[in-house]
N, C-alpha and C positions, 0 to 999 in steps of 0.2 A: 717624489723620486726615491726617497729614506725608504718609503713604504711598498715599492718596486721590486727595490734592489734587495730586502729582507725576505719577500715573497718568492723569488731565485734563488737564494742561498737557502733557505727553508727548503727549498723542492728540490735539494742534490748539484744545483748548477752552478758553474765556475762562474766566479764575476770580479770582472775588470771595470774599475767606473775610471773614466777621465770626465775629467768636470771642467765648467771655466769659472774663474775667480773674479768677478767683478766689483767696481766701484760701491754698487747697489746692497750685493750681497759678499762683501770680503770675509774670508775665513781665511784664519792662519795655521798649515795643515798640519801644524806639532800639535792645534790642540784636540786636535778628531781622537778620538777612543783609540787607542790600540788596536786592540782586538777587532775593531773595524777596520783600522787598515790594512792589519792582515789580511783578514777577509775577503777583500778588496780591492786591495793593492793600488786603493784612489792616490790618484795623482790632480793638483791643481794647475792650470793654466791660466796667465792673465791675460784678460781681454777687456780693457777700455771702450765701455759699451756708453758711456756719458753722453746724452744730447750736446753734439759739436755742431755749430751753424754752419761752417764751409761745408762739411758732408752732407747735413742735409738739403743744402743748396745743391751739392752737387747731385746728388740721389734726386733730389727733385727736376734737375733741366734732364736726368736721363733715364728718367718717369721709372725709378727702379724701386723699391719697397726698401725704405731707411730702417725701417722693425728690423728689416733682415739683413740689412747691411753693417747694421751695427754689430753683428757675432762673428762676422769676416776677421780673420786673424791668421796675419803667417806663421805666428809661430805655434798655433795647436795646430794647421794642417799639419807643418811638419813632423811634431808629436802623434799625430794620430797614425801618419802613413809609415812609422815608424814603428808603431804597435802591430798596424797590420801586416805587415813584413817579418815583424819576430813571434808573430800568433796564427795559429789555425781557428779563427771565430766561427762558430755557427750559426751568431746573429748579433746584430751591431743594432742597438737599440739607441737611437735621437729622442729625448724627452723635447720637445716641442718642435713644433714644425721650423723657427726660425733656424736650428741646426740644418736642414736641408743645404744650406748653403755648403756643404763640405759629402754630399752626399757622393759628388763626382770620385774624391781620392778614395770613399772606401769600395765604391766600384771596382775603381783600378787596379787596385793592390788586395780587394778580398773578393771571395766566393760567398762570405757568406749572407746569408739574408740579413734584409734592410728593414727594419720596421720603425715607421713613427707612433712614438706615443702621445697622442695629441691631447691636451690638457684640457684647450679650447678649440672653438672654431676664431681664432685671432682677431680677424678683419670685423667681427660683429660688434665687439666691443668696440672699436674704435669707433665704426656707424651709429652706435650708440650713445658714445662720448659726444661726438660731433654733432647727431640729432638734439643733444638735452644742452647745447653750448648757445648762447645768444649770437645773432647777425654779428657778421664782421671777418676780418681775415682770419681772427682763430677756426673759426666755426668751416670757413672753404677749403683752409691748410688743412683741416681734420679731414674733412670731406676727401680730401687729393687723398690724403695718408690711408684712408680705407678704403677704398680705391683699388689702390696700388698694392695693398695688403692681400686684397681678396684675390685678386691675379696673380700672384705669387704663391698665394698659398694654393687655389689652384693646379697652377703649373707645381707643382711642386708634388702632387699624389701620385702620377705615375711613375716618380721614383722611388717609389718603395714595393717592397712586395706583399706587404701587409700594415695596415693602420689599426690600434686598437686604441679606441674615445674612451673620454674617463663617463660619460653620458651618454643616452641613447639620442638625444637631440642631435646632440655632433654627431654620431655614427649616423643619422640619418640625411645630415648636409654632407659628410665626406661619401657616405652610399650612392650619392644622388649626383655625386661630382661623375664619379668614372666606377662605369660596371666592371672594369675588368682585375680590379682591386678589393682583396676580402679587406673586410671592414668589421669591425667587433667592437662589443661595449667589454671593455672591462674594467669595471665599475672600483672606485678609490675604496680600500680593506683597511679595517682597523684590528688590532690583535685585541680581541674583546679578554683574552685571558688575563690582560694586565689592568683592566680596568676596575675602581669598585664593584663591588658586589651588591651593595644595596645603594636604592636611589637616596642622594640627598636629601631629606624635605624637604618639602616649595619654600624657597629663599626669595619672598617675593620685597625683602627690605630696600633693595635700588634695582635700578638698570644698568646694566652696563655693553660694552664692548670691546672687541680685541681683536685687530686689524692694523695690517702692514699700510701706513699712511703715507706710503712714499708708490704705492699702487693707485692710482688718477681714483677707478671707481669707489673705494674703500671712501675715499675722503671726500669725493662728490658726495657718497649716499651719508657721511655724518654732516656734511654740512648744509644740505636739504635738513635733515631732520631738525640740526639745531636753529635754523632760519623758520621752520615751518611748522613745529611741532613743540619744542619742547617747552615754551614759553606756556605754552596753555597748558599742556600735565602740569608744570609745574603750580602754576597757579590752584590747579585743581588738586595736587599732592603736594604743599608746600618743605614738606620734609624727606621729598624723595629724592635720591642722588643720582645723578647720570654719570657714571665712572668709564673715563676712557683710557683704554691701554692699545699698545701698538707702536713698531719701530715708526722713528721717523716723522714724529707729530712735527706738523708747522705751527711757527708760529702763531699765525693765523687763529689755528685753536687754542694752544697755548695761554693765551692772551685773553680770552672771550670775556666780555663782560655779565655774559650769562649769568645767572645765580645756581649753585648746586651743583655745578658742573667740578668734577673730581679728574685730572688730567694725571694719568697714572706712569705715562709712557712705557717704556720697553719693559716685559716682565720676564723672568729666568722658566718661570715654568708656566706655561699656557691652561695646562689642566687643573694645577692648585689654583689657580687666580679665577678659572673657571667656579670653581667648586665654592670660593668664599663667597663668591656674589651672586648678584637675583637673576633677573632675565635680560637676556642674551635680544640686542637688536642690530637685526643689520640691515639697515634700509639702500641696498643696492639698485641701482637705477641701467647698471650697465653691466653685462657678465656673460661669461658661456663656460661651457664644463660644468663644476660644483665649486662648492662654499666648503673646502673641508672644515672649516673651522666650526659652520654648524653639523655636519656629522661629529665631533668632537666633541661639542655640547650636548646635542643630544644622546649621544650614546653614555655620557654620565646623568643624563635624566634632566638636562635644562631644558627651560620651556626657551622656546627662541620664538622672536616674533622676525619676522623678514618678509620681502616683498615675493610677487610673484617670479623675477626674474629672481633672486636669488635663491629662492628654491626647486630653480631648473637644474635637472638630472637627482634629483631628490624625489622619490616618488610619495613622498608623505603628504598624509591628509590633513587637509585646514581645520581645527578648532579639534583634530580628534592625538595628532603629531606634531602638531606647531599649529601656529598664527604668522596668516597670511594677510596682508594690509599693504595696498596700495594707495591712499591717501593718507593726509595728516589724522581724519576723522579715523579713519581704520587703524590707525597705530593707536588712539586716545584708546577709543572702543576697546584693543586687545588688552593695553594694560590697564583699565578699569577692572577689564572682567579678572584680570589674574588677582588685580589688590581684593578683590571684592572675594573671589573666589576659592579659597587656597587648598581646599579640599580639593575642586574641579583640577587644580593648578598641577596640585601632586599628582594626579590620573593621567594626565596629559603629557610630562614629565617621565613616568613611568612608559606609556605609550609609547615616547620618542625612544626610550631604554630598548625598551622590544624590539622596534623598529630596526633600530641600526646594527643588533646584532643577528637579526634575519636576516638583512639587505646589504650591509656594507661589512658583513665579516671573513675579514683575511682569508681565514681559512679556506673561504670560498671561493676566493679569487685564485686562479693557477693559467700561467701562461703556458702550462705545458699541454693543456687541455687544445688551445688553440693552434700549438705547433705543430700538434699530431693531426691536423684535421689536412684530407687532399687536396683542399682549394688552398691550401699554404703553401703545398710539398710541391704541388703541380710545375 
């Protein structure tokens, strides 16, 4: 959304963010940048989005999608139809489809175009979750909840006048929903101008991670790995460390009696932390949109090993931009080749470098390009 809202302001456009303020993600807004909220003029809204049982019960007898009833809040409607009353907008941008639920007052009260910026296709994930859950009531509640997602989100496309996916997979599920809606990739931009200049060396001395573990899939895919996998590198590397960072670690992990396992938690700067350690795994089992965290990596030259689903809307190639492993054998196999290979490592690494600043650079990205087009204006 950081990376949205800087691509607007870079291209000449006025920009109003209203955000909501969550249990999940609280920010306190004295400490945002200045000069951003000049910029800006962000304002924070609280909205207690916390899994509550009576709502979900009640969301459930009246078969309505709880995802999205959770961002339901009287008091940012009010705020928002308040904005639109004291602004002439020319477009009121929703970063994820669950905002739809307030799509009705900016109707009411503005002219101007509606667009969602869909992050994910929502409902897949959850099909996903619910798919990799064992029998029992978790596994049917899930079931019901994506379900109820996918019809929602659905119903939810013809209220916009334009959608733009952060992947060409989701522009191809949102294309496929309703033709009478343009539909666009416009692919997650990084400002390459701020990044190193030269690749790292292949830092092939641990493994690591860095992932918001308070996200279901993030922490599925470390805790498959470390159930299914890492007992045997280890064996087979016994001096190699698996270093985990990320908001929000459970105890769960915390606690593991694994051996070599380095539990780093929440870190101040995602890129330095990138930059001191080896390669980057994310064994994702459930996801839609992108991993920016490995566009991140890569575009400073880490080799990331991830699965097939995590490197959806990522157009990079296996064993030439990353490693691709979808079993425990395929993850041993990728970090073998990297410890064994460090020459190959740095090439690969390099590769990913290239990559991300052909394909995921900022620059490249411009919302203006797609407002100008007649299937918008129409």
């Amino acid at each position: 959304m950081n990376a949205v809202t800087n691509i607007l302001i870079n291209q000449g456009h006025s920009v109003k963010i209203l955000a909501i303020n969550t249990p999940k993600y609280l920010v306190n807004q004295n400490t945002i940048d200045e000069n951003y909220r000049q910029k800006t003029g962000i304002e924070l809204v609280w909205v207690n989005t916390r899994f509550r049982i009576i709502f979900a019960l009640l969301s459930l007898l009246k078969n309505t999608s709880y995802h999205a009833e959770r961002f339901k809040s009287k008091e940012l409607r009010l705020r928002l139809k308040e904005l639109l009353l004291e602004n002439n907008f020319d477009a009121v941008i929703l970063e994820t489809v669950y905002l739809s639920v307030y799509a009705d007052v900016i109707r009411k009260h503005s002219s101007a175009k509606l667009i969602l910026r869909a992050h994910n296709v929502e409902h897949t994930i959850w099909e996903q979750i619910a798919q990799n859950t064992p029998k029992g009531w978790k596994k049917t509640y899930l079931s019901i909840l994506s379900k109820q997602l996918k019809r929602f989100e659905k119903d939810a496309i013809p209220l916009f006048d334009a959608i733009f996916c952060i992947s060409q997979p989701d522009t191809l599920w949102f294309s496929a929903q309703n033709k009478n809606i343009p539909v666009e990739t416009l692919p997650f931009g990084i400002d390459v101008s701020a990044l190193p200049n030269d690749v790292t060396p292949c830092n092939c001395g641990n493994l690591f991670s860095i992932a918001s573990m308070d996200w279901y899939p993030n922490f599925e895919g470390i805790r498959w790995f470390l159930d299914n996998v890492w007992e045997q590198i280890q064996h087979l590397y016994p001096n190699l460390i698996f270093r985990i960072a990320g908001r929000n670690i459970p105890d769960s992990l915390k606690h593991t009696p694994l051996k070599s396992i380095d539990i780093v938690g929440e870190v101040d700067n995602a890129q330095d932390f990138m930059l001191k350690n080896g390669i980057l795994l994310v064994p994702l089992w459930s996801g839609s949109g992108v991993r920016i965290k490995i566009i991140e990596a890569m575009a400073i030259g880490k080799v990331v090993i991830t699965t097939s689903i995590g490197l959806e809307g990522i157009a990079a190639e296996n064993k030439k931009h990353i490693f691709i492993a979808n079993t425990p054998q395929d993850f041993i196999d990728a970090v073998t080749f990297c410890l064994q290979n460090p020459t190959a490592c740095q090439q690969i690494g390099e590769n990913a470098r290239q990559f991300i600043r052909e394909n995921h650079n900022q620059k490249n990205t411009t919302f203006a390009l797609l407002f100008s087009t007649d299937e918008f204006n129409s």
